[in-house]
N, C-alpha and C positions, 0 to 999 in steps of 0.2 A: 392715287388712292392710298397707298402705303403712304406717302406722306404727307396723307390728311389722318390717315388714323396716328401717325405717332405725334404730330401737333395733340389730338386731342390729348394722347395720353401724358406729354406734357402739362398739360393744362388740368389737367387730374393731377397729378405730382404737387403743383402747389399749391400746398395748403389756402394760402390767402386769399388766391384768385380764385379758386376751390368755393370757400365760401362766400366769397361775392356772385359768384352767379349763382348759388345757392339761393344766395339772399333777395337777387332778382327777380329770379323768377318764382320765386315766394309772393311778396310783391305783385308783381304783374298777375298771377292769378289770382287775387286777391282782389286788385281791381279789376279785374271781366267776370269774376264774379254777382258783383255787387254792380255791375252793369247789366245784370236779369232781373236785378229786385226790384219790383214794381213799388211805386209810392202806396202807402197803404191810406185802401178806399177808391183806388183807382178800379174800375173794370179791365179785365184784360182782354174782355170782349172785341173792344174799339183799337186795340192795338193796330191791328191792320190798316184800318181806316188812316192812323194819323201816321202808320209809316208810306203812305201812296200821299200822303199831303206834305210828305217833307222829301217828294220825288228833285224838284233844283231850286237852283236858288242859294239864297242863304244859309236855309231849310238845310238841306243837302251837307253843303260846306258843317254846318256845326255837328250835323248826324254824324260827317263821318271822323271830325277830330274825337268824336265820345264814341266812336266802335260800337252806333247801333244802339248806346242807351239814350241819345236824346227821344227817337222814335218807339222805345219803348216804354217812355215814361218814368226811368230807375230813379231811383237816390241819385244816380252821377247824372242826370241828363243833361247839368250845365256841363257838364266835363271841367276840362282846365282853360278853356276860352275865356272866362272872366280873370282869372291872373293872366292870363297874355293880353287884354285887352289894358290891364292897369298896368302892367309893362312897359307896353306904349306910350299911354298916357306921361309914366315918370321918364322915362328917353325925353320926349319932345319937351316937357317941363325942367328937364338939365340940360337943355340948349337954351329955350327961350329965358328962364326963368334965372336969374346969378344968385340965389340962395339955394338953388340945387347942384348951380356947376359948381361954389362954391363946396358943398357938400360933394363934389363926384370926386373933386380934387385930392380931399381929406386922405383918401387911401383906406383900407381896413375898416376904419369906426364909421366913414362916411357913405361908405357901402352897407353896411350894419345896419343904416340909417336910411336911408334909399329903400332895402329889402322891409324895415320896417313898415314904412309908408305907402310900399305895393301890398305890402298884406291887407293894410286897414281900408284903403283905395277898392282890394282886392271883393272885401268884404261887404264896403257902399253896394258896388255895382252889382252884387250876389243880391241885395237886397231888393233892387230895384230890378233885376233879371226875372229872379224864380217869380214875384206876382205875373209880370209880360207874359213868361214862358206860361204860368197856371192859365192867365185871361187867355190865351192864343188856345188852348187847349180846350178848354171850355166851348170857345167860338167852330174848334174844326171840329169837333165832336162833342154832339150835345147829350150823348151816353154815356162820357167820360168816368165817372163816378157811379159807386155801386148804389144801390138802390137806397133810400134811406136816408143818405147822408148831404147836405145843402152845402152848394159852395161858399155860403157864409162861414159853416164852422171847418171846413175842408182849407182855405187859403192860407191862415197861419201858420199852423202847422206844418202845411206843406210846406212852406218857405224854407223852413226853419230848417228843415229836413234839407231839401236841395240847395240850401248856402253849404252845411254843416258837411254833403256829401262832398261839393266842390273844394272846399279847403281841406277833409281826410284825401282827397285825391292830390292835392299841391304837399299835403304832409308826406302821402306814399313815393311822389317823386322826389323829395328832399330827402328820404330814408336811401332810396336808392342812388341819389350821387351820392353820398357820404358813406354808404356801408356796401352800396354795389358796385356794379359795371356802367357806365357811360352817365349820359345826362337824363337825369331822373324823368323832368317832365318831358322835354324831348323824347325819351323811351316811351312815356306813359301817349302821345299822341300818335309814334308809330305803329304801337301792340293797337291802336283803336281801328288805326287805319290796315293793317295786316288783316285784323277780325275778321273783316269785309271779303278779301282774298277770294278764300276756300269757294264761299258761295257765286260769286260772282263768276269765279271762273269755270267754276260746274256747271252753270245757265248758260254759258259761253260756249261748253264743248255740246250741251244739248241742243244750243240754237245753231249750230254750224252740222249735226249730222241728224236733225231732225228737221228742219227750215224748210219750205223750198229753195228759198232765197240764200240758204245757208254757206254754201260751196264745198261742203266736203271738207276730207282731209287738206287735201290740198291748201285751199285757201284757208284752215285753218292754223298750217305750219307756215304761209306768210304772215300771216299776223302773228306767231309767235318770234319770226324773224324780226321782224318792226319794232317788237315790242322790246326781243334783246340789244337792236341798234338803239331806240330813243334810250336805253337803259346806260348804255355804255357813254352817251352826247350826254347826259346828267352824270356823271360821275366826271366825266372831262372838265363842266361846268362847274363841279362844287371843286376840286382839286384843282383849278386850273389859277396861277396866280403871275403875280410879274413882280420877280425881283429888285428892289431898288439898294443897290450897294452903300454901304455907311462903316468910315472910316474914321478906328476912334484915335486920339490924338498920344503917344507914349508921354508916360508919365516916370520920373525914378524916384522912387521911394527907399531910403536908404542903400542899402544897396540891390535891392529890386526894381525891377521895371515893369508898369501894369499898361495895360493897354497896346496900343497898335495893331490890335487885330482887325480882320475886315467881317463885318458881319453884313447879315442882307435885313429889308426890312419886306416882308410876304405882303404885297397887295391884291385882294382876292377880286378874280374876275367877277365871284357871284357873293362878293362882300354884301349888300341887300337883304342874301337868303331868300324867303318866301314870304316876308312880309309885300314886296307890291302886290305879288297876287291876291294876298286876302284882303289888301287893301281896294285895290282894282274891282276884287268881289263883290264887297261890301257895297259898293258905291253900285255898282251893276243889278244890282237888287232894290235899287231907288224905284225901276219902270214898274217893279212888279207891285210895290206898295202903291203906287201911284194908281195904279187899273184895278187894283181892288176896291176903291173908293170911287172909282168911272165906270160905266158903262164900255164894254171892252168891243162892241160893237160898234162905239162913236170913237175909241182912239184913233189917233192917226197911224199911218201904215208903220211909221217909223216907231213908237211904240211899242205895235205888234212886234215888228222884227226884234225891239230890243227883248223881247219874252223869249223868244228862241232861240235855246243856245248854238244850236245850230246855222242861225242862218250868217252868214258872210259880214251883214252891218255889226251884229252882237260881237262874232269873235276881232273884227277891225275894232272897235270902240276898245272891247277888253285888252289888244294887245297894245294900244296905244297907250294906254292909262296903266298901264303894266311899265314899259316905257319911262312914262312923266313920273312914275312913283319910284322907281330903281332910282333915279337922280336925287328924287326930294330925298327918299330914305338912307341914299350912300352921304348925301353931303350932311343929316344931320347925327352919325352915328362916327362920322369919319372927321376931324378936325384937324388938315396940313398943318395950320399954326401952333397949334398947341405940340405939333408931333415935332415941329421945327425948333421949337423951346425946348422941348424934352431932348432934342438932339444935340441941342448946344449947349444946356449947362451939362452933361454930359462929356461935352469937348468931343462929341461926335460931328463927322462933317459929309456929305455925298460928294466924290471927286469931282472936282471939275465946276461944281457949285458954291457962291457965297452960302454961309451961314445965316440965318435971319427970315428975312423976307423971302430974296430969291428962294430958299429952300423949298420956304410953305409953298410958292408958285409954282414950281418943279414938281410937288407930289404931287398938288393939287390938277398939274395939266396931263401928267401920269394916270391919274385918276378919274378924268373926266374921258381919256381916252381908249383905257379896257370899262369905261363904263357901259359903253356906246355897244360895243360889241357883244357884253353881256345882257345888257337889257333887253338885246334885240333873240339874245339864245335864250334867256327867261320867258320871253313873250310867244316864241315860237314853240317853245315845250308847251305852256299853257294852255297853247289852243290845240294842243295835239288829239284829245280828246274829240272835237269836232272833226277832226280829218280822218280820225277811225270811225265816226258813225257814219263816214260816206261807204266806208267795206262794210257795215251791215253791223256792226260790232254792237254789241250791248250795250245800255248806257251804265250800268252798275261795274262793269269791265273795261268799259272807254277810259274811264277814270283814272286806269293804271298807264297809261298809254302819255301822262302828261300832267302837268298842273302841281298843284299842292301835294299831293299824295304821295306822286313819285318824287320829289324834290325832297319832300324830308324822309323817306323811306333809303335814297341814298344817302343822304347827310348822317342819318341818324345810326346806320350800320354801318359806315365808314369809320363815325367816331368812335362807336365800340368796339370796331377791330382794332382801329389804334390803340385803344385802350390795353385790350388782350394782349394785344404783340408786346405793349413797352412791359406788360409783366413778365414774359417769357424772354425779352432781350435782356431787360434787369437780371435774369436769373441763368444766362447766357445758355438758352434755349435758342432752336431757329424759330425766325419769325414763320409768319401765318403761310410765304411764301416763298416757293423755293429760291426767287430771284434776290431775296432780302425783302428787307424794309420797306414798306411803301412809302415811297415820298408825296410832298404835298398833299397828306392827307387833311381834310378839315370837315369838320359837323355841322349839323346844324348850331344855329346859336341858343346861347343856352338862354330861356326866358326865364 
């Protein structure tokens, strides 16, 4: 405890870092603010109604990257999901596409360039989102709007409103990498998902000493046991990498000599991040659009099961496709050859390996090999949520137990402690930890 209070007062001492997390969390309540402001003309009658309609699913997934403002109808209810979604888009389009790899190549200006075209991409899809998100609103709730006012003259404006909300919220995470702590949006999806927390775990401690079914204390502190072990298998996950040694060639420059050092190259077990599962998601949410427009009494059984996220077929489908996606997503964000070019005009070489070809082969079967094992530790967090509602566990609290939530809630705090520590090391303070430095720390990715 003494040497958590003198960290902080480090961290008070300077100035800079001082006001960077001033500035954060300036910021941050800024946006959970402005995730209570209802869209004006909206009823807040019906709130209820359409937050019990956005219980799983898709629903759910985008409720909780927006910390509760999709379900309450705010300004933010797109959140930052539409920049992560054209994110994607531009990755996959600087693979397939040689006027983007071309452009990825450039360095500086071709990123400049990239970042411009996720904004305008950013914007399409904001266009074409807020009408969906207004008509779905309209359809679950036919109270939605206060008395008086027609959703002929209600849809524009709203639009206009919920684009305008989504990109000040992309502008409040670009405020915060550049003048705060950590990775802006990546912060702005963790505070959404924190939100949630408090309440969740409140209902949690009510349903275990009020329930019948509950268990008591007891079974309440194993599940807080589980919940510190899955927490500790995701931090192992996102830190966990495999070294591949690279050796660069001495060079004499008058009467100096550069190079011959040995450095490593970090290849990350959970390089993917958490894009399979929202990909996995996404695709998981096909049965449910599908039974909406069916008679849910004529599905087949296999159907049914795929609605329940509980049942055995849904969480096997999901961890599969969690699986298939860790591969597609590692091989098109990860490119051996180009890392094997970079290594050789460099005059860098990994012992023991030709230069060229063999190289890229060498990471590439490095890579397909901690893939295998991470996919299978991705897939198994994911469904972790289902194996707590066998203990009785809440579904709004299950959530933490696994999946998307918890995966960037350690990525995302990992990388702002690094961030903290290299201030305090810079300023040859101790770090956050009495052992030193944490090694192998890494974040979520930045989108």
């Amino acid at each position: 405890m003494k040497k958590f209070i003198e960290t902080l007062k480090n961290i008070w001492k300077i100035e800079d870092l001082r006001t960077r997390l001033g500035i954060t969390v300036l910021f941050v309540a800024i946006y959970r603010f402005g995730s209570f402001v209802v869209l004006p003309g909206i009823n807040p009658g019906m709130l209820d109604q359409l937050q019990k309609q956005t219980a799983g699913g898709l629903m759910s997934l985008l409720d909780m990257f927006s910390g509760g403002a999709f379900s309450n109808a705010s300004i933010f209810a797109l959140g930052i999901m539409p920049y992560i979604s054209a994110s994607i888009v531009m990755q996959l389009l600087a693979v397939a596409v040689p006027y983007f790899q071309k452009m990825q190549r450039e360095g500086e200006s071709g990123r400049k360039k990239i970042s411009m075209y996720t904004r305008w991409l950013t914007v399409a899809i904001l266009l074409f989102q807020a009408p969906s998100y207004l008509i779905n609103l309209k359809m679950q709730a036919a109270s939605a709007l206060a008395t008086g006012i027609s959703w002929t003259v209600f849809l524009f404006p709203a639009t206009i409103i919920l684009a305008a909300g989504s990109m000040f919220i992309l502008w409040l995470g670009e405020r915060i990498t550049d003048k705060g702590i950590g990775n802006g949006i990546s912060m702005i999806i963790m505070i959404g998902i924190v939100a949630r927390l408090p309440q969740a775990f409140f209902q949690e401690v009510i349903s275990r000493f009020t329930a019948v079914t509950g268990g008591g204390l007891m079974m309440f502190l194993a599940e807080i046991i589980i919940l510190y072990a899955v927490v500790c298998a995701a931090i192992v996950l996102v830190q966990g990498v495999r070294k591949i040694p690279v050796q660069y060639a001495k060079r004499i420059v008058g009467n100096k000599q550069y190079g011959g050092a040995r450095q490593y190259i970090p290849l990350k077990l959970f390089a993917a991040n958490v894009m399979p599962i929202i990909f996995a998601q996404a695709i998981m949410f096909i049965p449910l659009t599908i039974i909406q427009y069916a008679n849910p009494e004529n599905a087949s059984w296999l159907l049914r099961a795929m609605l329940d996220h509980h049942s055995w077929v849904y969480n096997l489908v999901f961890a599969l496709l969690i699986i298939a996606f860790t591969y597609f997503y590692t091989a098109i964000t990860l490119n051996p050859t180009q890392m094997a070019e970079d290594m050789k005009r460099n005059n860098g070489f990994i012992p023991g390996i030709k230069p060229g070809k063999d190289t890229a082969d060498f990471i590439d079967t490095v890579m397909s090999r901690i893939t295998f094992p991470g996919s299978l530790f991705i897939a198994f967090i994911a469904i972790m949520p289902a194996f707590a509602s066998l203990l009785n566990v809440q579904d709004a609290f299950s959530q933490f137990f696994g999946g998307t939530s918890l995966l960037i809630l350690v990525g995302v705090v990992l990388d702002t402690l690094q961030q903290i520590e290299s201030h305090l090391l810079m300023r040859h303070y101790d770090g956050l930890l009495e052992s030193g430095r944490i090694h192998g720390r890494g974040g979520v990715a930045a989108y």
